[in-house]
N, C-alpha and C positions, 0 to 999 in steps of 0.2 A: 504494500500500500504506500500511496507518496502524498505528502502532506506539502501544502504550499507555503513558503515560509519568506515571502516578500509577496507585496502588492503589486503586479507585474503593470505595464504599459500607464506607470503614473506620470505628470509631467512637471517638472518645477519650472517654475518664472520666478527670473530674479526681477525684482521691483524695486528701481533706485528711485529716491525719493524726488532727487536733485532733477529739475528741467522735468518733472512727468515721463521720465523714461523708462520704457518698458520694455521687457527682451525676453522672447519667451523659447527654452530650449526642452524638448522631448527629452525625459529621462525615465527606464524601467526601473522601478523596484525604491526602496522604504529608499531615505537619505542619512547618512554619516553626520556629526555637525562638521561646519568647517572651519578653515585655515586659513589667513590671508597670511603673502610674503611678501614684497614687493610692488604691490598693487596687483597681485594676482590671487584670486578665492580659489582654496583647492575644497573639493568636499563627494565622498563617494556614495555609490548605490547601492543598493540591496540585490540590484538588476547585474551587478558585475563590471561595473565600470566607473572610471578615478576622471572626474571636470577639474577641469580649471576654466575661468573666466574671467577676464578684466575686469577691476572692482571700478572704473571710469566709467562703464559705460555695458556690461554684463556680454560682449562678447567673446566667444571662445578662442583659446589661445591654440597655436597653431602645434600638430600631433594629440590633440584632444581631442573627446573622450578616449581614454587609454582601455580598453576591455580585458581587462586585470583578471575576469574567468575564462576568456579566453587562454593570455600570457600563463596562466599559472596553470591552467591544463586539467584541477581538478572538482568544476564546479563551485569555486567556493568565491566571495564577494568580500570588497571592503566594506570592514564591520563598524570598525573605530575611525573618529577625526582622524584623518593623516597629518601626519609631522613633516615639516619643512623645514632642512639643516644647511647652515654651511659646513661641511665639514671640510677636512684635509683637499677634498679634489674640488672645491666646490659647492654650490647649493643643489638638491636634490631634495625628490619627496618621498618619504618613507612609510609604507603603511604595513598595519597584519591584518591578513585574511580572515575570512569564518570559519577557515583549518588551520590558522595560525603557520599562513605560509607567511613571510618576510617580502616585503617586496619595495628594490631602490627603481626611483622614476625620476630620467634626465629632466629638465624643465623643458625639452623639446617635444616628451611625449615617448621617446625613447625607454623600453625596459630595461635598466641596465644591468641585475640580477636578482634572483628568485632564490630564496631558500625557503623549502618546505620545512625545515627542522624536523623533529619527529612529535609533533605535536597531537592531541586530541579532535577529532572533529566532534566528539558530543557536546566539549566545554568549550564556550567560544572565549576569543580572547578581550579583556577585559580593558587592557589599557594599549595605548601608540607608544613605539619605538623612541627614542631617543636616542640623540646623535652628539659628537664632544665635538671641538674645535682641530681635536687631533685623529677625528677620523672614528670613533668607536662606537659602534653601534647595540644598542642595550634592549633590548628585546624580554618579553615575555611569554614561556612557554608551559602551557597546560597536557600533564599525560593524563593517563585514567587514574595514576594516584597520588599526584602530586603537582607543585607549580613549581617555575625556578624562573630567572634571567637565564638569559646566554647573552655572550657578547659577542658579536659578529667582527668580521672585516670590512669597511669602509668599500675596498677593492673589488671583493669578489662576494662577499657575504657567507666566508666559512667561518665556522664556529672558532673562536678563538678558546673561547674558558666557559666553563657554568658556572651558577652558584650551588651552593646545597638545597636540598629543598625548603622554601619559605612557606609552604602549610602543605600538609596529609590531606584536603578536602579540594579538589581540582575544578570543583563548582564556588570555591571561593572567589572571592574580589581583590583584584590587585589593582592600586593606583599606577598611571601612566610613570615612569620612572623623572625623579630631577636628578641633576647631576652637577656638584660644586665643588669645587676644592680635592677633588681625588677621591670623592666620597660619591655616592650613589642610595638616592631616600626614594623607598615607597611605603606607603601604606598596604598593609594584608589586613583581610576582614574575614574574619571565621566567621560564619554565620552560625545562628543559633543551636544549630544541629550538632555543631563542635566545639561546642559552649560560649559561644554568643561574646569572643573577644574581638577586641582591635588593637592593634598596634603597628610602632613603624620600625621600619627594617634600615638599617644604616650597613649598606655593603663598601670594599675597598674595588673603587675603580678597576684597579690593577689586575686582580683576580677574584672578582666579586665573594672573596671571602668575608661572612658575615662580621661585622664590628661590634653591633650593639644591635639591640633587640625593646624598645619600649614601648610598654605597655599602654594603651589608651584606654577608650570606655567603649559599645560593643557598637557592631553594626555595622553603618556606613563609615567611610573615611576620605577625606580629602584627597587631593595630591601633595605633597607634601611643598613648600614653598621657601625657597631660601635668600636672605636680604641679610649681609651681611655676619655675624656673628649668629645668628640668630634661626633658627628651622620653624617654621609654621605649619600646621596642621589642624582641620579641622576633624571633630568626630560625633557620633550621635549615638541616640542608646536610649537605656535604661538610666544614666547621670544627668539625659538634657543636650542638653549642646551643647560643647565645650572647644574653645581653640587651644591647643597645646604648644609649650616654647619649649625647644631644645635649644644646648649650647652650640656650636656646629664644633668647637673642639675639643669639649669635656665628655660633648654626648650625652650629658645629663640634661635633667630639668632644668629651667633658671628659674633659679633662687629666687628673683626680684619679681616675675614674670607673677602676676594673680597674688602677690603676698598682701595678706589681708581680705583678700578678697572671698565669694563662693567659686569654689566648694571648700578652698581652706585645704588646696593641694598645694604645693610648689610648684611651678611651670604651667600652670594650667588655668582659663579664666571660662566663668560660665557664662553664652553670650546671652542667653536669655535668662528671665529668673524662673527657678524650680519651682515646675510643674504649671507652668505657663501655656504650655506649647502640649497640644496632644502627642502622644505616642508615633511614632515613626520620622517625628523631627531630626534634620542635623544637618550639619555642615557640610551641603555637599561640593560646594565647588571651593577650589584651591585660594587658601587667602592670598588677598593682591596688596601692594601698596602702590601709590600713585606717585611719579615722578615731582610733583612741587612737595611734597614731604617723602623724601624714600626711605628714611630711618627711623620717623618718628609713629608714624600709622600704617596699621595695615588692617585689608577690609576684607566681609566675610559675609559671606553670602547664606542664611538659614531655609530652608524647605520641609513643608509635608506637607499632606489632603489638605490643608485646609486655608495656610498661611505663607506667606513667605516675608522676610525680613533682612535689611542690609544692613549692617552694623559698621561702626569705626570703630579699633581696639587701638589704644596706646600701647608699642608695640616692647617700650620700657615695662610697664608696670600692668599691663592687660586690663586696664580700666575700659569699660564701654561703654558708650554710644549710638541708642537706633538715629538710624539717617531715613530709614523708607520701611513704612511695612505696607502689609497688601493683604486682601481676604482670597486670593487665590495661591494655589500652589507654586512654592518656591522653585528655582532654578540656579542656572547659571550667571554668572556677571564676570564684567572685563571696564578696564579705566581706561580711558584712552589719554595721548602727550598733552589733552588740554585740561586733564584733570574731570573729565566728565566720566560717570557709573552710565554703563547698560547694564539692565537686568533685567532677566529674563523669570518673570511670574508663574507663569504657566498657560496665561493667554493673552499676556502683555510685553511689549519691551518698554521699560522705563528708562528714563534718561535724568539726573540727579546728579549736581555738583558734591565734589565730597566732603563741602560743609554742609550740606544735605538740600539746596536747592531745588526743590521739583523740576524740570525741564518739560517735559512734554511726555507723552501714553499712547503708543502705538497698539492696536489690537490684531495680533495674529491669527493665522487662519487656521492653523495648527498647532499642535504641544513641540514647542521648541529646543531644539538644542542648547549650550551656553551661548552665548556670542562671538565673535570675536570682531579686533580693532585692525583699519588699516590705514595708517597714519600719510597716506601720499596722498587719499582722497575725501580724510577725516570723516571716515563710514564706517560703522557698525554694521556686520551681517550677522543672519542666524538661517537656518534651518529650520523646517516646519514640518512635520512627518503628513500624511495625508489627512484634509477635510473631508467634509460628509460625500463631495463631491469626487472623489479618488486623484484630488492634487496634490502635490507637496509643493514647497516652496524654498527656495534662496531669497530671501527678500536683502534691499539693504539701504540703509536710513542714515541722511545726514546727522551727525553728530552735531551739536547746538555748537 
């Protein structure tokens, strides 16, 4: 028996705000969120294939759509936002499959190599590849009993090193990987079945041998976010929603970070107050701070069924501040170089200075992805999975 597991012959329209322009491009199957580099939007399909389109003007760039189930030979689609590196040779797009195949894409549309690894196709893969400046590509791989990293070659995409396994449950959640300092942070999320922890994983670049291991509170978890001295992370649970500080070179908690504050941990600040927020709240998208304060704030995005809410935490002392709540379900958010929030509600994108100024409320036609920013034509896009109508959408909105 065969079960259909995208929306076949859907079509997105990207819809820029600017001049009434509108550009409407055929796409099969659910959408990826996406990526801008350049002034180029990368973002894939359910249908098997990786757009790119100029964030100016929503026309496609030239060797696009790349047919990535085709390229890869065995049925399988991009699942996750793709990631866009310079690495060692260059910029390049890097994504993983729905079988957790690897896959590097020239900016010409060019394949330039496929590793299948030896991954799961039951467990799909949960987070995008990341890339260092020196070429190393850091990937995540699901078997039937386990999840690890592999670090790839920039060149050709063979396996360089693994890690050990970072959880026994291959249906757990792994954050997309960050990478600072020779260090390498994700979040892993046992789900309730394997007793309902979280924590973040601090591997060594060099041979993703594990450093440090800490604990958070259960559930969802961020991507992990790094601004200096300092590692950011959101988490949710059964404690609430909390942002956690690590040191980036003690690897502990900071001491300063929530002192005095709830829950009355070290390094850890509660963004809402307990028991505010129904059950299934938390911190899902990666805290950001914004370029006219980049050491002193950083923001955090809260979601579940009912709410969503953007907050400012002092990123000294974890003192907070709501900037924006909403009676609809939380999402993604991204700040763009003029210091303005997109966020993404769940059937809104709002736009807010981040001393909390309202800007304006856009109504999406679908449950959107996070956003992202593309600072050459100061637009915000997002992704829209299909309306009642079987569309999906790129949309994308002048930034105030």
């Amino acid at each position: 028996m065969r079960y259909l597991i995208a929306v076949a012959a859907v079509f997105v329209t990207l819809i820029v705000r600017a001049h009434s322009q509108q550009v409407k491009i055929d796409v099969s199957g659910e959408l990826t969120g996406a990526t801008v580099c350049d002034g180029v939007v990368y973002f894939g399909s359910f249908g098997g294939k990786l757009y790119a389109v100029r964030a100016s003007d929503g026309t496609t760039m030239p060797g696009f759509p790349v047919d990535i189930a085709v390229a890869v030979g065995d049925g399988s689609y991009p699942r996750i936002r793709p990631g866009v590196y310079y690495g060692s040779l260059g910029k390049a797009v890097y994504l993983e499959t729905s079988k957790h195949g690897v896959v590097k894409v020239w900016p010409d549309g060019a394949v330039a190599w496929i590793n299948r690894l030896d991954g799961s196709s039951v467990y799909f893969a949960s987070a995008a590849p990341a890339v260092t400046p020196q070429g190393e590509v850091i990937a995540e791989m699901k078997t039937l009993q386990n999840i690890f990293l592999v670090k790839l070659k920039e060149t050709d995409g063979t396996v360089i090193c693994t890690s050990p396994p970072l959880s026994m449950v291959p249906s757990d959640y792994v954050s997309p990987p960050a990478v600072a300092g020779g260090n390498v942070y994700i979040t892993v999320v046992d789900y309730p079945a394997a007793g309902g922890s979280k924590y973040i994983t601090v591997l060594n670049l060099a041979d993703l041998t594990v450093k440090a291991a800490v604990s958070g509170s259960a559930y969802y978890g961020s991507t992990p976010y790094v601004r200096g001295n300092g590692i950011f992370y959101g988490s949710s649970g059964m404690f609430g929603e909390l942002v956690f500080k690590l040191n980036s070179v003690t690897l502990n908690p900071d001491q300063q970070f929530g002192a005095g504050l709830s829950p009355g941990i070290p390094g850890v600040t509660r963004v809402t107050p307990q028991g505010s927020s129904p059950a299934g709240a938390g911190v899902f998208a990666s805290p950001v701070s914004a370029d006219r304060d980049p050491g002193g704030t950083v923001y955090a995005a809260i979601g579940n069924n009912m709410q969503g809410t953007v907050v400012a935490i002092d990123a000294a002392t974890g003192k907070v501040r709501t900037l924006y709540a909403t009676g609809n379900q939380g999402g993604g958010m991204v700040v763009s170089t003029k210091n303005v929030i997109a966020y993404c509600d769940g059937k809104t994108l709002q736009t807010f200075g981040v001393d909390g100024g309202h800007y304006g409320s856009f109504t999406l036609p679908g449950y959107p992805s996070g956003p992202c920013y593309d600072p050459t034509t100061n637009r915000f896009f997002v992704t829209t999975q299909p309306d009642t109508t079987g569309t999906s959408y790129l949309l994308g909105f002048d930034s105030p």
